[in-house]
TORSE-965197 format. One record per residue (C-alpha): residue number from 1; residue in three letters; x, y, z. Coordinates in Angstrom, 2 decimals, padded with zeros to 5 digits. Layout:
% TORSE-965197
<atom num="NUM" residu="ala" X="X" Y="Y" Z="Z"/>
...
This chain:
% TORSE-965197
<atom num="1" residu="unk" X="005.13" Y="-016.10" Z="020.58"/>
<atom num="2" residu="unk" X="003.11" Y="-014.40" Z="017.58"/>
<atom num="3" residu="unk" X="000.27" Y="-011.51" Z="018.80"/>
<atom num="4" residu="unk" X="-002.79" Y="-011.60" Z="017.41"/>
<atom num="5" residu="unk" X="-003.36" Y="-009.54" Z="014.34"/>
<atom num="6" residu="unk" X="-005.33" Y="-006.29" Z="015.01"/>
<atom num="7" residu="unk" X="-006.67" Y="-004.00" Z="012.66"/>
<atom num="8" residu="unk" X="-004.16" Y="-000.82" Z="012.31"/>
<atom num="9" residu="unk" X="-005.36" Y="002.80" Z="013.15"/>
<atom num="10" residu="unk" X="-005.54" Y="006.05" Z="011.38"/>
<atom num="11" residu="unk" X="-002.69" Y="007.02" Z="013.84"/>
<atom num="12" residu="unk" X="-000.73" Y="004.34" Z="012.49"/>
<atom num="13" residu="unk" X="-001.77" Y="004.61" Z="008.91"/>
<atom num="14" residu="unk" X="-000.76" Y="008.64" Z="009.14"/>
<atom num="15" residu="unk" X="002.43" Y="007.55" Z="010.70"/>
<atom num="16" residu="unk" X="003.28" Y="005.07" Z="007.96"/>
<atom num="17" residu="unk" X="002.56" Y="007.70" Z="005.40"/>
<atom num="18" residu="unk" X="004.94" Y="010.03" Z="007.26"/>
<atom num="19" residu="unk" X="007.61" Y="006.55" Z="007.32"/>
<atom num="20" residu="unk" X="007.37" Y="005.96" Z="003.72"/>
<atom num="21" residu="unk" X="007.80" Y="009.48" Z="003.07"/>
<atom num="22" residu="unk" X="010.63" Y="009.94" Z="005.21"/>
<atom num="23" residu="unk" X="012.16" Y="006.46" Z="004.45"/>
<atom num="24" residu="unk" X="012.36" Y="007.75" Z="000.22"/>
<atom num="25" residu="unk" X="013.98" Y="011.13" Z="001.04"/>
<atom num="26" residu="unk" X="016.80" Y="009.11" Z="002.72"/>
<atom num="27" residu="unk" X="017.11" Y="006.59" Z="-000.43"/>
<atom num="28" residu="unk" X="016.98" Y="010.64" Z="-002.18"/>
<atom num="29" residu="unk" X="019.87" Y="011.65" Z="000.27"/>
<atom num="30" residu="unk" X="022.15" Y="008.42" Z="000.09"/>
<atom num="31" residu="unk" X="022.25" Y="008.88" Z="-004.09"/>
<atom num="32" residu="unk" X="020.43" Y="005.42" Z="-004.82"/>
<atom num="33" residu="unk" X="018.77" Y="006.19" Z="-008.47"/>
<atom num="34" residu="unk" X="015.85" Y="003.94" Z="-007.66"/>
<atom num="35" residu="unk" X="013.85" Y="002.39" Z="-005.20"/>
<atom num="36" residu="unk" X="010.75" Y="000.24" Z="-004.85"/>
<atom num="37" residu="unk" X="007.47" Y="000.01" Z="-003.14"/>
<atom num="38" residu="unk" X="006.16" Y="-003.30" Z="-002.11"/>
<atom num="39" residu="unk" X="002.45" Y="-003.44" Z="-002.11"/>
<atom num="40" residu="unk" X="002.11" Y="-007.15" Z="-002.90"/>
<atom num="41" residu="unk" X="002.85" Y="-010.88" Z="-001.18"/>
<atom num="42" residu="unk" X="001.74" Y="-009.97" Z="002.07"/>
<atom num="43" residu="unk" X="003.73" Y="-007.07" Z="003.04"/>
<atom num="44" residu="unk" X="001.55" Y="-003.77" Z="004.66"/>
<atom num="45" residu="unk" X="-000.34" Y="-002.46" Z="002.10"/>
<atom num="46" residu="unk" X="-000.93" Y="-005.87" Z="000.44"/>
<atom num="47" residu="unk" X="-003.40" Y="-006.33" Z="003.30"/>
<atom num="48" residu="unk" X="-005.55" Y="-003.48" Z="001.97"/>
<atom num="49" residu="unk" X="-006.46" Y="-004.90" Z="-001.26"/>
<atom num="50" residu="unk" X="-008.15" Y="-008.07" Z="-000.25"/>
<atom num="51" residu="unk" X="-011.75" Y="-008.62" Z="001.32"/>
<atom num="52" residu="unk" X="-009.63" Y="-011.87" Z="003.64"/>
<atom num="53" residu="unk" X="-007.54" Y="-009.00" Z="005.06"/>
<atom num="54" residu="unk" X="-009.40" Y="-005.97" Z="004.61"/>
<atom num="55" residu="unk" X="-012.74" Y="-006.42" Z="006.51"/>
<atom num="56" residu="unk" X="-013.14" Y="-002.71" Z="007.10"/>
<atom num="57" residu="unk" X="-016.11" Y="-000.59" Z="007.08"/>
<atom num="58" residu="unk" X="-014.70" Y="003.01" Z="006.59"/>
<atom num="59" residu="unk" X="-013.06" Y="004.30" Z="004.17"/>
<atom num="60" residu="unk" X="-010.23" Y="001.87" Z="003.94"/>
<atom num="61" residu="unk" X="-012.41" Y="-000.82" Z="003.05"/>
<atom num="62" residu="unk" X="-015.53" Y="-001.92" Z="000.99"/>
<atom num="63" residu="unk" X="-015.61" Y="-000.68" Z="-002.72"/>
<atom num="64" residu="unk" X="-012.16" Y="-000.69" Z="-004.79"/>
<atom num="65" residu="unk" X="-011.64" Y="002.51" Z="-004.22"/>
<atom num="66" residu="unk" X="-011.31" Y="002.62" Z="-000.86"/>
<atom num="67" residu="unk" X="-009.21" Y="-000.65" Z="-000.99"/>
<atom num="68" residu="unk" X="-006.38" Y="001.25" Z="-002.99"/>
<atom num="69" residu="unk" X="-007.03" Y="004.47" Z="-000.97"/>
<atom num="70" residu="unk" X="-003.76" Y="003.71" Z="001.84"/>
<atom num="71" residu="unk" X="-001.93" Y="002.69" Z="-001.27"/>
<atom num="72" residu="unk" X="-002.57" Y="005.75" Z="-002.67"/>
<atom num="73" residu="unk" X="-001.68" Y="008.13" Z="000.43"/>
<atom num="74" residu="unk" X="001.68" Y="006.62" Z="000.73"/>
<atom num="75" residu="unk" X="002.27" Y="006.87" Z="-002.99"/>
<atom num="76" residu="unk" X="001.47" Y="010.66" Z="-003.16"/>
<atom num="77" residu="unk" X="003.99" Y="010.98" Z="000.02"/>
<atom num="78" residu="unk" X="006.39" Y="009.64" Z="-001.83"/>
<atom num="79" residu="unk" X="006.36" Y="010.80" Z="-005.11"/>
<atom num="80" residu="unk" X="005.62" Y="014.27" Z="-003.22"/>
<atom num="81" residu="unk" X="009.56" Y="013.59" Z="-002.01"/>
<atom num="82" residu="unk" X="010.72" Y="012.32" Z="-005.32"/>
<atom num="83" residu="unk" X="009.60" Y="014.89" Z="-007.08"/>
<atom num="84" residu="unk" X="011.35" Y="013.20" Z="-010.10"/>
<atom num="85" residu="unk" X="014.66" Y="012.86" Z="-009.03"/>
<atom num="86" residu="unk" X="014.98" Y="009.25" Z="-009.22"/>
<atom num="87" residu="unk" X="012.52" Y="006.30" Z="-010.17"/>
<atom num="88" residu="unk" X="010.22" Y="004.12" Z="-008.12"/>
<atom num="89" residu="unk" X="008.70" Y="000.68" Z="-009.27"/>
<atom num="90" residu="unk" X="005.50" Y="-000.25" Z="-007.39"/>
<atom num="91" residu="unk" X="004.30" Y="-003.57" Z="-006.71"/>
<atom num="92" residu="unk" X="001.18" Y="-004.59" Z="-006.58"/>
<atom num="93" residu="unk" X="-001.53" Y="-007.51" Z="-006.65"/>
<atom num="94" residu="unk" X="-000.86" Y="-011.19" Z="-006.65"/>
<atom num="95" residu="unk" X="-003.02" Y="-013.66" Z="-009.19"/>
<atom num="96" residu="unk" X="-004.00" Y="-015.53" Z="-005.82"/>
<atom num="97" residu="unk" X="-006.11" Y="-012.45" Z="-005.22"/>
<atom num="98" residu="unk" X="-007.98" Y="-012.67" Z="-008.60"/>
<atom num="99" residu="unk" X="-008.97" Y="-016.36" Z="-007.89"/>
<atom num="100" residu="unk" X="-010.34" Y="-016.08" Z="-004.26"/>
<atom num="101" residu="unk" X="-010.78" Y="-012.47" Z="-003.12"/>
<atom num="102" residu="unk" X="-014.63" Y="-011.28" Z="-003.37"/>
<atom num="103" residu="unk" X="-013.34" Y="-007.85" Z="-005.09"/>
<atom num="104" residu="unk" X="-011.48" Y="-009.93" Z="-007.45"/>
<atom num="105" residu="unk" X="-013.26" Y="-008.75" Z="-010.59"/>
<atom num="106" residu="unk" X="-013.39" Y="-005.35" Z="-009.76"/>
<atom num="107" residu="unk" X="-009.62" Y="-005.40" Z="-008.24"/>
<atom num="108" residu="unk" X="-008.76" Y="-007.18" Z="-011.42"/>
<atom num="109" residu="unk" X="-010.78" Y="-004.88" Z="-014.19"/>
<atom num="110" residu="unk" X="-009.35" Y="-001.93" Z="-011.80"/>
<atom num="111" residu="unk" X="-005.86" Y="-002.16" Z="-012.89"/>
């Protein structure tokens, strides 16, 4: 029924850079005059910012910095296509993280 959860490769992560991009020059395209990026409860990029979901080694994971780094590509890709034309929320973080994860404090003193 469900697979079993498997780390995502650069491949992928370049790809979903590309998507995000892409995806925001259509919302650019169709008029909207807003849009937002979900980086919290679970979705993608959520799973970046935790130590639970984020066991990684290189340099997606470890220090807070490299945490927010896939956050960061897909944000430059799309304000790169935005380019000010309309606005973009972006949400991040969950409190759950700032009780349990083991980068809590620095996650937390971070932004």
């Amino acid at each position: 029924m469900f697979s079993v959860p498997r780390e995502i490769t650069k491949e992928e992560r370049r790809i979903t850079v590309t998507d995000c991009a892409n995806a925001t020059l259509r919302y650019v395209e169709a008029g909207f005059n807003g849009g937002e990026i979900r980086g919290a409860k679970g979705y993608l990029l959520d799973k970046f910012l935790t130590d639970f979901a984020n066991a990684k080694e290189d340099e997606y994971g470890g220090t807070i910095q490299n945490h927010i780094r896939f956050h960061c590509e897909v944000l430059e890709s799309v304000f790169e296509v935005v380019g000010g034309k309309i606005k973009f929320s972006y949400c991040i973080l969950k409190f759950f993280y700032i009780f349990t994860s083991q980068s809590s404090s620095a996650l937390f003193l971070f932004f």
